[in-house]
C-alpha positions in Angstrom: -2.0 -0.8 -7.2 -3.7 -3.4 -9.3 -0.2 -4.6 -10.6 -0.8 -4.6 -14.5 2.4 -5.0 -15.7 4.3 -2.1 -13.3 7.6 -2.4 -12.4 8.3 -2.7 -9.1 9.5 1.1 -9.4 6.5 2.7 -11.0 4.3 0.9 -8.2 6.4 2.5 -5.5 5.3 5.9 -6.6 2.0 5.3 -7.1 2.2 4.5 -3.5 3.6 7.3 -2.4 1.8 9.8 -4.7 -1.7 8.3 -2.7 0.2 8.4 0.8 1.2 12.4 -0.3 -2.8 12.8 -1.5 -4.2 11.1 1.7 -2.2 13.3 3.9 -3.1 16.9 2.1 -6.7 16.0 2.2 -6.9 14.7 5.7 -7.8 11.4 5.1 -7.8 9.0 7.8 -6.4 6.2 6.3 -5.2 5.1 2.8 -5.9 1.4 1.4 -3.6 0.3 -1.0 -4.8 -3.2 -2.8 -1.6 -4.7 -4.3 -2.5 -8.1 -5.1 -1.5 -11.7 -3.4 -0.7 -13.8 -6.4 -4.4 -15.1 -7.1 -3.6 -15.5 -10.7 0.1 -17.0 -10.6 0.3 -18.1 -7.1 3.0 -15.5 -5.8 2.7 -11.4 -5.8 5.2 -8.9 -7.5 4.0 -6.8 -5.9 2.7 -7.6 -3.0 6.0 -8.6 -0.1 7.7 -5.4 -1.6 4.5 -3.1 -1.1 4.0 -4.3 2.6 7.2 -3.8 3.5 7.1 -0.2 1.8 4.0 0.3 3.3 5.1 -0.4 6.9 7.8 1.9 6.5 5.8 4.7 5.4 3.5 4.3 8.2 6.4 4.7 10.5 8.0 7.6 8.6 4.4 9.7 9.2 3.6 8.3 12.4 0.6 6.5 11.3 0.1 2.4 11.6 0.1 -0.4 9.2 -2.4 -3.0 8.8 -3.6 -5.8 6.6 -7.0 -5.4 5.0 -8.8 -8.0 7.3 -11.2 -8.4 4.0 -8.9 -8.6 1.5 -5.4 -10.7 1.8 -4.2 -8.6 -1.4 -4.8 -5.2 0.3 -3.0 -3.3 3.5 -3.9 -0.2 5.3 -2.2 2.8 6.5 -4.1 4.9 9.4 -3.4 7.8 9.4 -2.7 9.8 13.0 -3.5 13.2 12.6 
């Protein structure tokens, strides 16, 4: 999600379109890196992808977690 000038919109679905491919190929977790505000000192992208990324991991009964390496990057495991 490396926000390069996305709206807020197009990042969403580049979220989901990795949650869909993560899913049909059996993954067992997705990473999404969507940035903390290094450069500017606050995220776009970032509070609005957490939040979309919790969701999702409740919607598909998986769990959501920061990226304990990365502050600009969550995980969704996926429970299958």
């Amino acid at each position: 999600m490396a926000h390069a000038g996305e709206t807020w919109e197009e990042a969403r679905e580049k979220i989901l379109a990795a949650l869909e491919q993560a899913l049909d190929g059996g993954y067992r977790g997705l990473k999404i890196v969507h940035g903390y505000g290094s450069m500017t000192g606050s995220s776009v992208i970032g509070p609005r992808a957490t939040a979309y990324l919790r969701h999702l991991a409740d919607e598909v009964g998986g769990r959501y977690a920061g990226d304990r390496r990365n502050r600009g990057a969550s995980v969704i495991w996926l429970n299958q």
